[in-house]
C-alpha positions as CSV (number, residue, x, y, z in Angstrom):
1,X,7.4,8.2,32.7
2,X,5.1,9.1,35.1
3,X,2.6,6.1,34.3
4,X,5.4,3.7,34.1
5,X,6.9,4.7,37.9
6,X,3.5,4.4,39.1
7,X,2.7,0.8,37.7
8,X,6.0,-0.1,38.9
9,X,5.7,0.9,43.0
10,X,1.8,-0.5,42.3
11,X,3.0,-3.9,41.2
12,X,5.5,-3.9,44.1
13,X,3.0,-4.1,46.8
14,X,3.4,0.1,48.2
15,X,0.1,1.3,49.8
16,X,-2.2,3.6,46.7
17,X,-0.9,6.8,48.5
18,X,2.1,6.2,48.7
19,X,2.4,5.4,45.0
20,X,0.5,8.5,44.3
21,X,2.7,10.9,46.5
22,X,5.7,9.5,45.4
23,X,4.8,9.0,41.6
24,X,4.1,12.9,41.9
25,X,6.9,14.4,43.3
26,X,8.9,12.5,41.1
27,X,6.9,14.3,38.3
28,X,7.8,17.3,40.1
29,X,11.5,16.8,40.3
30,X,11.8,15.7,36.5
31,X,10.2,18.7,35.2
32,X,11.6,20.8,37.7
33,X,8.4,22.6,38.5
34,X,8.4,24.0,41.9
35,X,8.0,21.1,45.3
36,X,5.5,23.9,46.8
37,X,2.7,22.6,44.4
38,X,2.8,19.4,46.8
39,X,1.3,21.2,50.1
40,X,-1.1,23.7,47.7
41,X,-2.4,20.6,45.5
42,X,-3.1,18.8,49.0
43,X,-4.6,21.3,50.5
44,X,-7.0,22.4,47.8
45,X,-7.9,18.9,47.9
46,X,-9.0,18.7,51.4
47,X,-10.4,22.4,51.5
48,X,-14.0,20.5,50.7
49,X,-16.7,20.8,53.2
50,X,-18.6,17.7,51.5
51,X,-15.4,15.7,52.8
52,X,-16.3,16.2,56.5
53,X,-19.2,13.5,55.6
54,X,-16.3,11.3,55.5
55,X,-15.4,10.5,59.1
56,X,-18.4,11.6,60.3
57,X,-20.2,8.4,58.7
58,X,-17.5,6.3,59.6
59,X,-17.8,7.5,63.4
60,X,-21.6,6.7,63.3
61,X,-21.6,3.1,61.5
62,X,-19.2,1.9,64.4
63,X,-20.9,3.4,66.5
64,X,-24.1,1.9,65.2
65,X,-22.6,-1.1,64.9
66,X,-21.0,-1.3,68.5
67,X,-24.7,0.0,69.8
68,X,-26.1,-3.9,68.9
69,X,-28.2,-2.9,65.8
70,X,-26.5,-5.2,63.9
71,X,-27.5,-8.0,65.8
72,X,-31.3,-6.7,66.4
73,X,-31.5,-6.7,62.8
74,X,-30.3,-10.3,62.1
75,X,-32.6,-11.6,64.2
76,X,-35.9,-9.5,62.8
77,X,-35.0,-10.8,59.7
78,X,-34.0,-13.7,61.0
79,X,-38.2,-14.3,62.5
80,X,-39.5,-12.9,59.0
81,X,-37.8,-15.1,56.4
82,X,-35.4,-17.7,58.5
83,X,-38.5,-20.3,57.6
84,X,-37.5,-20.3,54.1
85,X,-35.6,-23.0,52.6
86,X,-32.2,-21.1,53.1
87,X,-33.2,-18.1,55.1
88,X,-30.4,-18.0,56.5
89,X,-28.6,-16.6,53.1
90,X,-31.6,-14.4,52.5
91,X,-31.3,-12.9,55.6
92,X,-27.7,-12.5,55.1
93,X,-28.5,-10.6,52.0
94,X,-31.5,-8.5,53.6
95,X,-29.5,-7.5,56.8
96,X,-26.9,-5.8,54.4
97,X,-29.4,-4.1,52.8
98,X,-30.8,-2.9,55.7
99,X,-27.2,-2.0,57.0
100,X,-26.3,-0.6,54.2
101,X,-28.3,2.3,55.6
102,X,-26.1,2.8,58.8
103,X,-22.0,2.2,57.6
104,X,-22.2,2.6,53.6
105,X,-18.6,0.9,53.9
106,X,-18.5,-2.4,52.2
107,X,-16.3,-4.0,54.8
108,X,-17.8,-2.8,58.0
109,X,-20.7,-5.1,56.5
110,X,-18.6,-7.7,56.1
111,X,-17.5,-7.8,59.4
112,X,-20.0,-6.4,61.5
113,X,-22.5,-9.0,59.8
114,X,-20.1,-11.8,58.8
115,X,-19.3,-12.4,63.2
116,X,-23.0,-13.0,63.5
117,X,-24.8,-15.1,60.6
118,X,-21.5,-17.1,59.0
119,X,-21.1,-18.8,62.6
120,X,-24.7,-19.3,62.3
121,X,-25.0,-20.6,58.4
122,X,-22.2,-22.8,59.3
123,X,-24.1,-24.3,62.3
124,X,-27.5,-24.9,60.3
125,X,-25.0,-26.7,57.9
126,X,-24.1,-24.6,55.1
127,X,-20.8,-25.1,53.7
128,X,-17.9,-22.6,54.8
129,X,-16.7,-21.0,51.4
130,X,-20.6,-20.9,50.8
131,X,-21.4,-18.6,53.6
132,X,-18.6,-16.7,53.7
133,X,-19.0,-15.6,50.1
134,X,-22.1,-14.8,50.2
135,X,-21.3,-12.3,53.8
136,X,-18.7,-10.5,51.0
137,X,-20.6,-10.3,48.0
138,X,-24.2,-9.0,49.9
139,X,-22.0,-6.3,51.9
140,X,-21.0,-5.0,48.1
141,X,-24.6,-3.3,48.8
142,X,-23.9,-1.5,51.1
143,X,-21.5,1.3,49.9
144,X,-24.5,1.4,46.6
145,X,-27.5,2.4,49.1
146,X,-27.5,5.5,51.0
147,X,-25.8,6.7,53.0
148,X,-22.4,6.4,51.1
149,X,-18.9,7.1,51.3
150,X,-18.1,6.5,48.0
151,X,-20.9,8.5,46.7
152,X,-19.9,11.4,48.8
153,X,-16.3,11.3,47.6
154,X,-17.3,11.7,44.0
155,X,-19.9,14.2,44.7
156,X,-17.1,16.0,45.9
157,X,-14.9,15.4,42.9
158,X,-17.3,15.7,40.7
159,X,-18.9,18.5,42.2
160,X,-22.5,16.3,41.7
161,X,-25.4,16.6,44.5
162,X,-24.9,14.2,47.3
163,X,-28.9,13.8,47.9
164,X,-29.3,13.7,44.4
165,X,-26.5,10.4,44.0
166,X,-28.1,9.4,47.3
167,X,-31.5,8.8,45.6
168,X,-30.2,7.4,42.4
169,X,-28.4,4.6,44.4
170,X,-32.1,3.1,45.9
171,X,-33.0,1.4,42.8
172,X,-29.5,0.0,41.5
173,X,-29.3,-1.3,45.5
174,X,-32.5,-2.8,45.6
175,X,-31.6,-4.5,41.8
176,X,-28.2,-5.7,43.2
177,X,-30.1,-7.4,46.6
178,X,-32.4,-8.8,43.9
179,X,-30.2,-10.3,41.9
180,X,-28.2,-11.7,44.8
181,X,-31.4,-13.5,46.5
182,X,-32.0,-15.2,42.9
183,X,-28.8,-17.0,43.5
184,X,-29.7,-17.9,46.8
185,X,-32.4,-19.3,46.0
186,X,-31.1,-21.3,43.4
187,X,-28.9,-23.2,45.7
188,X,-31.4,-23.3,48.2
189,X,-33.5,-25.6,46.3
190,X,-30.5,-27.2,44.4
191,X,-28.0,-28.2,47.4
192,X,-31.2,-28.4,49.6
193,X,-30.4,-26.2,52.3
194,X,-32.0,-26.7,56.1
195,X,-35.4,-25.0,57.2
196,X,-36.9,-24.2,60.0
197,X,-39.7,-25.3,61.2
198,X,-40.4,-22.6,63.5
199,X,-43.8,-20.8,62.8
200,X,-44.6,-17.4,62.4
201,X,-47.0,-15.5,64.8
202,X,-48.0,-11.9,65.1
203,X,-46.3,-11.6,68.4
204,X,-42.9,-12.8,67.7
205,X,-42.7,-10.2,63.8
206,X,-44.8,-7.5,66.4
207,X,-41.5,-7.9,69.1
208,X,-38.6,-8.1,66.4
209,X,-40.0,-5.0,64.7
210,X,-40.0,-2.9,68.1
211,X,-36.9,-3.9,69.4
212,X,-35.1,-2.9,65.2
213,X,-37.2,0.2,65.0
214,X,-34.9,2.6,65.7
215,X,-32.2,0.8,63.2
216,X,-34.9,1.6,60.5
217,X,-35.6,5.0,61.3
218,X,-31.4,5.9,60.9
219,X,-32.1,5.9,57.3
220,X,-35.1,7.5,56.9
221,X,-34.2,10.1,59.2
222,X,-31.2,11.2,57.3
223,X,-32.5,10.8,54.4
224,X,-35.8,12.9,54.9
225,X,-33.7,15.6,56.7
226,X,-31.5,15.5,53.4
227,X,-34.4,15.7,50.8
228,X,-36.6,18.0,52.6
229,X,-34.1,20.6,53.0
230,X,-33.1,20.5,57.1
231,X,-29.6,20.3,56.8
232,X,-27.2,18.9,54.2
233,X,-25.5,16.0,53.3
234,X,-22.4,16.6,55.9
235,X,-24.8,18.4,58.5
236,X,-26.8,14.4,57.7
237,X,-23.5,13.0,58.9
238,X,-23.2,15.2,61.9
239,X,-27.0,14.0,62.9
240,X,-26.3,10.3,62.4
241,X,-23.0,10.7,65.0
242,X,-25.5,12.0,67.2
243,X,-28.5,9.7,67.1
244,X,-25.7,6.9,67.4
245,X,-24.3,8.1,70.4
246,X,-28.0,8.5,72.2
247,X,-29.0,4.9,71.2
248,X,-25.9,3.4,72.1
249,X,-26.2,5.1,75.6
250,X,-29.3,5.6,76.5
251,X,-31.7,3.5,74.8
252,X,-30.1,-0.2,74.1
253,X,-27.0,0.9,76.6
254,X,-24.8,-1.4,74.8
255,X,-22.7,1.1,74.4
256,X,-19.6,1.8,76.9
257,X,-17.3,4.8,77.4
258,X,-14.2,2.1,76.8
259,X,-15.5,0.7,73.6
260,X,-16.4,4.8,72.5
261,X,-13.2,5.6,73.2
262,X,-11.8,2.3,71.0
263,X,-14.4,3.5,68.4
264,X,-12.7,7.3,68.1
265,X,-9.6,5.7,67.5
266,X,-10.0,3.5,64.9
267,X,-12.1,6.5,63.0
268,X,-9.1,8.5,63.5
269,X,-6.9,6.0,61.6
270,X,-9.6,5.2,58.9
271,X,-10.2,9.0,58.4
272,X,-6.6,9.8,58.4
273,X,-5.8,6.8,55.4
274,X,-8.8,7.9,53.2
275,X,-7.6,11.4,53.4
276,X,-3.9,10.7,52.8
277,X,-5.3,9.1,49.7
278,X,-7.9,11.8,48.9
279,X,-5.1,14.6,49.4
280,X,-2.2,12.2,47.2
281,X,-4.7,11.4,44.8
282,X,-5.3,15.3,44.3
283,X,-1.9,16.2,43.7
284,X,-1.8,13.2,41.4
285,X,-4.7,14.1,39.5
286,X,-3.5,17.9,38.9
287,X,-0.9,16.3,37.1
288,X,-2.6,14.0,35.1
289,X,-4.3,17.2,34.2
290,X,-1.5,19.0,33.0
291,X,-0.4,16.2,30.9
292,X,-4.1,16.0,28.9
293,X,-4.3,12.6,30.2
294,X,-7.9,12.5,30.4
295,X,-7.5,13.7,26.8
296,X,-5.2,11.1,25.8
297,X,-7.4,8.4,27.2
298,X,-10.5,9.9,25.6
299,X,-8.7,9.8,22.1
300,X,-7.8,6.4,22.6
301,X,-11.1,5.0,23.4
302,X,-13.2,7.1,20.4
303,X,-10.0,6.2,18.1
304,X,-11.4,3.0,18.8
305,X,-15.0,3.5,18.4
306,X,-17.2,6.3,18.3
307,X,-20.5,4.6,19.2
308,X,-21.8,6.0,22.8
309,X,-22.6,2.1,24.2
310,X,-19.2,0.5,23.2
311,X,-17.5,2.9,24.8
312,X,-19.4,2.7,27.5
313,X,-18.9,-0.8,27.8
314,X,-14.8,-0.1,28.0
315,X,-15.0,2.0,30.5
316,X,-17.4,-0.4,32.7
317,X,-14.0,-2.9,31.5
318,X,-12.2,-0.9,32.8
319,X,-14.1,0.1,36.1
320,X,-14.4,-3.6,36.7
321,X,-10.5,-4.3,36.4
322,X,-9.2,-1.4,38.3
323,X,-11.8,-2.7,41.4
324,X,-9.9,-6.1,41.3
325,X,-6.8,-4.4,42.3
326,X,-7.5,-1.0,43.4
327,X,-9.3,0.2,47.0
328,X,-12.6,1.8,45.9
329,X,-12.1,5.5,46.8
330,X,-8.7,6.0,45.7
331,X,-10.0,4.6,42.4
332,X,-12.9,7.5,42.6
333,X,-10.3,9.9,42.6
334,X,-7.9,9.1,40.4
335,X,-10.6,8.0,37.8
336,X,-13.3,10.3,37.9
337,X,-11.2,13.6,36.2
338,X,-10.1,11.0,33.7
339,X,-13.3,9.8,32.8
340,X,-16.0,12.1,33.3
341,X,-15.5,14.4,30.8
342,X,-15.2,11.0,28.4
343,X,-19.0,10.1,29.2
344,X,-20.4,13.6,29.6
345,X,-19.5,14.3,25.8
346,X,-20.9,11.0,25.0
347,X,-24.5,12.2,26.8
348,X,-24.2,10.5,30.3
349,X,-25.1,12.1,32.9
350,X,-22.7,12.8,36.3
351,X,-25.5,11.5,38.6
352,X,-25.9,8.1,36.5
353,X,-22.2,8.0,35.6
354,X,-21.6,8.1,39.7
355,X,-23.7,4.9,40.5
356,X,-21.9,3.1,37.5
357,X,-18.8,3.9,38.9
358,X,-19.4,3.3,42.4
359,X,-21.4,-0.2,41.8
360,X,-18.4,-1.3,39.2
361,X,-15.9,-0.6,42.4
362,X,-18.0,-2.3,44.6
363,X,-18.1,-5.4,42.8
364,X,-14.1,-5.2,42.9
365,X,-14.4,-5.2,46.5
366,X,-15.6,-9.2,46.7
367,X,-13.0,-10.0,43.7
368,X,-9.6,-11.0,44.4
369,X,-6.8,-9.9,44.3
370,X,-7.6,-7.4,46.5
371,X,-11.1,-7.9,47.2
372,X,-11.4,-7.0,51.0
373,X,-14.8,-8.1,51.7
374,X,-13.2,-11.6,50.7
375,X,-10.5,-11.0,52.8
376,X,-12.6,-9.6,55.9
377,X,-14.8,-12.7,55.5
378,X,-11.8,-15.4,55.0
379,X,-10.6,-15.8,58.5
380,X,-14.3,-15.1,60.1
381,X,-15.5,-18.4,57.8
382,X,-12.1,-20.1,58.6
383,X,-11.7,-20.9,55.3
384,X,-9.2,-19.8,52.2
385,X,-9.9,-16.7,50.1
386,X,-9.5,-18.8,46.9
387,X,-12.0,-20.9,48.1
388,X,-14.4,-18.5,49.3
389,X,-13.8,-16.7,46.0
390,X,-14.6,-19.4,43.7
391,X,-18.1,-19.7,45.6
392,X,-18.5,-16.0,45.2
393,X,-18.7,-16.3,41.5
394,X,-22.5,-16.9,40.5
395,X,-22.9,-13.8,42.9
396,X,-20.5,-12.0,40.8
397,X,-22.0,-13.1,37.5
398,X,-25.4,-11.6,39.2
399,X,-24.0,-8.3,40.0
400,X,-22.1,-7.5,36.9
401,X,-25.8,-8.1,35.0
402,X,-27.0,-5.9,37.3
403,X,-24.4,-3.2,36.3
404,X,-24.8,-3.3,32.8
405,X,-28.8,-2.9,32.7
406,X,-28.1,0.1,34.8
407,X,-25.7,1.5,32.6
408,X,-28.0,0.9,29.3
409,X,-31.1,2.0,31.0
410,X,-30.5,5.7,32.8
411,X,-33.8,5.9,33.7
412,X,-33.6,3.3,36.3
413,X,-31.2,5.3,38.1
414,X,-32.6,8.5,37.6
415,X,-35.8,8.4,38.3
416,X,-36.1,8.8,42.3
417,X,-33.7,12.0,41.4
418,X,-36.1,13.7,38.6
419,X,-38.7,12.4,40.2
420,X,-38.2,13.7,44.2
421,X,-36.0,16.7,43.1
422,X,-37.1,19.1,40.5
């Protein structure tokens, strides 16, 4: 009953948390268990500490963003590689990778990076679908490389180490960027994209590098504090609010009290949706749990086969589907009570199963129907998502070879983990 109701007010167009909340008291009223397990579910759901990250990331990637790194970095990367026949997709694809380490939100990429280089691809002659889809699919990155909201929502649910699913998301990043720049250059030399004819000099890569410096050092910072024991993943999140705020006003002075104050409030809304969702999808989940769903769905799949890789590949199946139609964290939480037992009996382990599950969700996010990087990057290229879409799809291809050699090949995702923390 349950799964049909929620289908139902899913199909219908009702925002995740709603369905969840509602689907669950439903539950609730049908088998006449007690309406206080609402507010207890939801709160043991939020009592987290990890889940401050949250916000706190959120606050310093606008803030970053607002600061002008974003633009400092196009344009190092911009004097580095905007020679190459079309550098202006490769640095499209390296500025996300680069951002990657200040939002870890898909979308933000799209749209913090999207308002500087499609206007710019589009002036150097690159076709609109063309550089709108590859703004969406390069920002799917971003929520893969540390630091990560995503990641830090199923640490949390999966009670996994944040630096340890922060590590293990470097190489599958790095793979993903990879793969994407193979495409580019593809078309590059097939459509025969402008160059530049601007020459390098050591004065000009010597002047970009000074003026993105402190955009670099965000990461490492964070990172290093994280891995070396200073302070932990949330405390991270605390210390990338702050060196935000001191660049913003004090170094570049981009940054403005109106514009701060403009950046607080649409935290506070972002915050407050993902944990609406977090706290729905908690309730939900409990309930799942009490109807051995994640047993059901376990039975099904070895009913079906008992071999380790093919059920692997159905759940990537399924990953993959649910990220066409579902928003990435509220897929996190539903999914990962349902499915991590599944792959922990079949000898995967939480830190790999993670980076699967967070670069399968990733790829939903530049794949319609819901696909919000497409949408965030439709009205910015002034062109149709189906069109947009369509040119997205050798990217896609790209990305979902990517995924499977990281799910058949643990060791690529594990090794910066075993390797950096014994």
């Amino acid at each position: 009953m349950i799964a049909s109701i929620f289908l139902i007010l899913l199909a219908v167009g009702i925002p995740i948390a709603f369905v969840l909340g509602i689907s669950s008291v439903i539950y609730l009223w049908k088998t006449q268990m007690p309406y206080v397990l609402v507010s207890q579910r939801i709160f043991v759901g939020l009592d987290n500490f990890l889940i401050l990250a949250v916000p706190l990331f959120i606050l310093a990637g606008k803030l970053m963003n607002a600061s002008g790194i974003t633009r400092r970095l196009v344009d190092f990367f911009y004097i580095i590689i905007g020679h190459i026949r079309g550098g202006l997709a490769y640095v499209n694809i390296v500025a996300s990778v680069f951002f990657a380490g200040i939002t870890g939100a898909g979308a933000a990429d799209t749209a913090a990076i999207g308002s500087i280089m499609i206007p710019a691809m589009k002036k150097d002659g690159y076709s609109s679908e063309y550089s709108g889809a590859v703004t969406a699919i390069s920002s799917t990155i971003g929520p893969t490389i540390p630091p990560s909201i995503a990641m830090v929502v199923y640490g949390a649910m999966a009670e996994a180490s944040i630096a340890k699913l922060f590590l293990a998301g470097f190489i599958p990043g790095f793979l993903l960027a990879f793969a994407q720049l193979l495409v580019a250059g593809y078309y590059a030399r097939r459509q025969k994209f402008p160059v530049r004819q601007k020459v390098l000099s050591v004065r000009t890569v010597t002047a970009g590098f000074l003026n993105t410096i402190l955009a670099i050092l965000m990461p490492i910072i964070l990172l290093g504090g994280i891995l070396s024991g200073i302070f932990t993943p949330t405390e991270a999140a605390g210390v990338a609010v702050f060196y935000a705020l001191i660049v913003g006003f004090f170094i570049y002075r981009e940054l403005k009290l109106s514009s701060f104050l403009h950046i607080l409030y649409e935290t506070s809304v972002l915050t407050g949706t993902i944990l609406i969702i977090l706290a729905m999808a908690h309730l939900f989940g409990w309930i799942l749990a009490a109807e051995a769903v994640p047993e059901i769905i376990a039975n099904a799949m070895t009913a079906l086969t008992k071999n380790p890789i093919l059920i692997l590949l159905l759940i990537n199946l399924l990953l993959l589907f649910l990220g066409t139609i579902m928003e990435t964290l509220a897929a996190i939480i539903l999914m990962t009570p349902i499915l991590l037992p599944l792959v922990q009996d079949i000898g995967v382990d939480p830190i790999h199963f993670g980076i699967i599950m967070t670069v399968n969700l990733n790829i939903g996010l530049a794949t319609p129907p819901l696909g919000v990087c497409l949408l965030v990057a439709s009205p910015i290229a002034e062109v149709s998502l189906e069109k947009i879409a369509l040119s997205a799809v050798p990217f896609l291809i790209a990305s979902i070879v990517v995924l499977f050699v990281i799910s058949y090949m643990p060791q690529l995702v594990l090794f910066l983990p075993n390797l950096l923390m014994q």
